[in-house]
PLY file of the C-alpha trace (Angstrom):
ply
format ascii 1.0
element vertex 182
property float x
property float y
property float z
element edge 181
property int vertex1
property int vertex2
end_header
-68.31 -27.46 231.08
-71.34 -25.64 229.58
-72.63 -25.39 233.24
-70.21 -23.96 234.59
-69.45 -21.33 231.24
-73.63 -20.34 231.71
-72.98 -20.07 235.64
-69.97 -17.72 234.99
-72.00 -15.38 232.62
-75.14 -15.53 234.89
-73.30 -14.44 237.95
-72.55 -10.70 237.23
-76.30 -10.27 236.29
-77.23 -11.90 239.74
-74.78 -9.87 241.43
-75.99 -6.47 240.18
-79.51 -8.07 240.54
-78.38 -8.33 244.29
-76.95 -5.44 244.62
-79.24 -2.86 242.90
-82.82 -4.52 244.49
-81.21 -4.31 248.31
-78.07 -1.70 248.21
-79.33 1.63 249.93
-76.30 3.41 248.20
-77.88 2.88 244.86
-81.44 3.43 246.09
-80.33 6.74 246.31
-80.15 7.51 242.28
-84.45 7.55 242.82
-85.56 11.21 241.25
-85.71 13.83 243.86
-89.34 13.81 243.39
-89.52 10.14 245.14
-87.07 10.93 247.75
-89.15 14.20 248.63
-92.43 11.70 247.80
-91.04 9.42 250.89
-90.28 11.95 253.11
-93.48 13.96 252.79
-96.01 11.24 252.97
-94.97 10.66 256.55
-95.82 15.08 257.51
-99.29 15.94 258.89
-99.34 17.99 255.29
-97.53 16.89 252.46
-98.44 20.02 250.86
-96.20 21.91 253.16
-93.42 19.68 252.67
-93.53 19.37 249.51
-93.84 23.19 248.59
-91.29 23.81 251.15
-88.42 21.37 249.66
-89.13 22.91 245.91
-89.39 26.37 246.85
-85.84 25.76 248.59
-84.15 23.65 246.27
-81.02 25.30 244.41
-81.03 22.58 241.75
-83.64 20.73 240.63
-81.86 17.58 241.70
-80.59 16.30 245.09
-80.05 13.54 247.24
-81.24 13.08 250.97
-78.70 15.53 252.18
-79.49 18.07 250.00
-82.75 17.70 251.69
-81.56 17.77 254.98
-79.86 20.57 254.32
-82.87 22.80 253.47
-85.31 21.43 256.46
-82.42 22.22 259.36
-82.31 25.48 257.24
-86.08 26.18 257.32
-86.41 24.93 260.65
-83.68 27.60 262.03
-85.27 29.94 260.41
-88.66 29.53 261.63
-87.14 28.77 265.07
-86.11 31.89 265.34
-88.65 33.96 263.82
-91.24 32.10 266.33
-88.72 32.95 269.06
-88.82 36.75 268.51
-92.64 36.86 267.99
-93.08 35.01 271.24
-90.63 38.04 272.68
-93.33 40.71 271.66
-96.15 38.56 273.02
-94.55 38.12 276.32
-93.64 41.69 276.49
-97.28 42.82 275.44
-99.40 40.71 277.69
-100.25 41.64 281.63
-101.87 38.04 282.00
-99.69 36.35 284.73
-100.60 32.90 283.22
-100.15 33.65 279.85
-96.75 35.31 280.25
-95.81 32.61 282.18
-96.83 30.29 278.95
-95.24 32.75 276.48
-91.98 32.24 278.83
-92.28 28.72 278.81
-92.37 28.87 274.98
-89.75 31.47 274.73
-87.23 29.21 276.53
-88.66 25.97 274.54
-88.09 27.81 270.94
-84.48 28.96 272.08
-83.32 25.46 273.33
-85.48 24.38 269.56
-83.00 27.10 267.74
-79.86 26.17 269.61
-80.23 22.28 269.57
-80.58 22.69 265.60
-77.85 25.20 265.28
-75.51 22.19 267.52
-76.85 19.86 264.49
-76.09 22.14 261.78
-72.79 22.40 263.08
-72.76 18.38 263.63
-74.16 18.20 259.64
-71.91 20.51 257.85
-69.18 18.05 259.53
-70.69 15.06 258.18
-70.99 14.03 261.45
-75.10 12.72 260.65
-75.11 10.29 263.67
-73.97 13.56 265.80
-76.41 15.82 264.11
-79.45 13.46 265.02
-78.28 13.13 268.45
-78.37 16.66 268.52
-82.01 16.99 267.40
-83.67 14.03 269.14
-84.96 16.12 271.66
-86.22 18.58 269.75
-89.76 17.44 269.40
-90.56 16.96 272.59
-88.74 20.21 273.72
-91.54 21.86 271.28
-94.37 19.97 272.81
-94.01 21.68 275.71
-94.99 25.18 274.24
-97.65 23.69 272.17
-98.76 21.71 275.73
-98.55 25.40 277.98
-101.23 26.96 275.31
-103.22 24.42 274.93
-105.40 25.84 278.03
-108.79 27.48 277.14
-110.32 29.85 276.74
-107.03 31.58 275.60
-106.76 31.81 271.97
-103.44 30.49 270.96
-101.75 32.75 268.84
-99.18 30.60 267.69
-100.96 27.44 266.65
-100.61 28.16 262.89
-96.40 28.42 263.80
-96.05 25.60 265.96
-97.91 23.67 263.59
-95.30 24.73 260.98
-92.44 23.55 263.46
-93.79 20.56 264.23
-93.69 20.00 260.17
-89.76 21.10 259.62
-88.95 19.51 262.76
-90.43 16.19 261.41
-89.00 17.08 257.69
-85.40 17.34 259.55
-85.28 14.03 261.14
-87.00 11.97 258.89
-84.58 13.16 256.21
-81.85 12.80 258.65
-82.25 9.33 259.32
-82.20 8.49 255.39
-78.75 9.40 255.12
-76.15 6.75 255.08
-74.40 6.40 258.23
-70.36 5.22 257.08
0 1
1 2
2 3
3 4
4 5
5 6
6 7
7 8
8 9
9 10
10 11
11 12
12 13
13 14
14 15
15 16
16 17
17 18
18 19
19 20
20 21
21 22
22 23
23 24
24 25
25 26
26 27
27 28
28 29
29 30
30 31
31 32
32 33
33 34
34 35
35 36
36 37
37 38
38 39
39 40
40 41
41 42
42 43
43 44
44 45
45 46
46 47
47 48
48 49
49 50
50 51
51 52
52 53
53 54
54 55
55 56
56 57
57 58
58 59
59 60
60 61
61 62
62 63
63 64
64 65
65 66
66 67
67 68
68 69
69 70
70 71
71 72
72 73
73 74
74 75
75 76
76 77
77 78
78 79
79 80
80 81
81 82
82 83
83 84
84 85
85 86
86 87
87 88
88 89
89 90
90 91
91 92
92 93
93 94
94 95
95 96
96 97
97 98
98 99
99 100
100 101
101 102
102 103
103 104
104 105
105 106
106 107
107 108
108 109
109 110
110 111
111 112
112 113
113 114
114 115
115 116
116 117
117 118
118 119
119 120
120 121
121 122
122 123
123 124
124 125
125 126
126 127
127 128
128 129
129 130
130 131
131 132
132 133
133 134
134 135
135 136
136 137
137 138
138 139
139 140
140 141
141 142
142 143
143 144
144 145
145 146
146 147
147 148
148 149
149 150
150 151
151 152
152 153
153 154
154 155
155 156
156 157
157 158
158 159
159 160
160 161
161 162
162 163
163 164
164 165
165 166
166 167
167 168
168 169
169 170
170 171
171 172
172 173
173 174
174 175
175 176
176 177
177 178
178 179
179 180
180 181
């Protein structure tokens, strides 16, 4: 009898043991800090990620959507913005093969914009598994105007951008693929 009364007490603990040390639901009560720690350590510049997160934040705590949240929304934004600078490059250059690159990226940045504007819609549905279907493409799609002016001697005017994008891009997925798919 005193076995089994010691077994009955011990079991809740070993349950919440259980649950606590392997549950990703209550993983997620980690401080925003180690939630933006995990996501950033994986960017080229954690830095960037981690400035861009906090500067963006609209309370000092949230959870992994939060976070997605804020890179789609940085990454739209800086989608765009690259989009319409490539716009005045194209237009300004006489260069037949650097229009043609500018083109390239000008129709790689709008299918970039569009494919996260599809997710955003996909995300404020709670539709995650839709909104990373949405994106998977999106860093190769990106590639391809890094890849086009990559050619020297041709300065590349947007390497400090795309390098940006490659960063929010990243910041979007990885963040993505931490929320809990029910």
């Amino acid at each position: 009898m005193a076995f089994s009364q010691c077994f009955s007490l011990f079991l809740p603990v070993l349950v919440i043991f259980l649950l606590t040390s392997s549950s990703p639901a209550l993983s997620e009560a980690q401080s925003t800090q180690d939630l933006i720690d995990r996501v950033c350590r994986q960017m080229e510049e954690y830095g960037f990620c981690n400035n861009a997160f906090h500067e963006n934040m609209k309370t000092p705590e949230t959870d992994y959507v939060g976070l997605t949240a804020i890179a789609i929304d940085l990454a739209i934004k800086n989608a765009s913005n690259t989009y319409d600078y490539i716009v005045l490059l194209a237009e300004n250059t006489t260069n037949p093969s650097t229009k043609g690159a500018y083109m390239a990226c000008e129709c790689a940045y709008g299918i970039v914009k569009s494919s996260f504007m599809t997710g955003l819609g996909y995300f404020n549905r709670k539709d995650y598994a839709g909104m990373l279907e949405a994106e998977h493409d999106i860093p190769r799609t990106q590639a391809n105007c890094e890849a086009r002016l990559s050619t020297p001697p041709t300065p590349n005017p947007l390497a400090d951008r795309n390098r940006q994008m490659r960063m929010l891009i990243t910041m979007a997925l990885v963040t993505g693929h931490e929320i809990p798919q029910y």
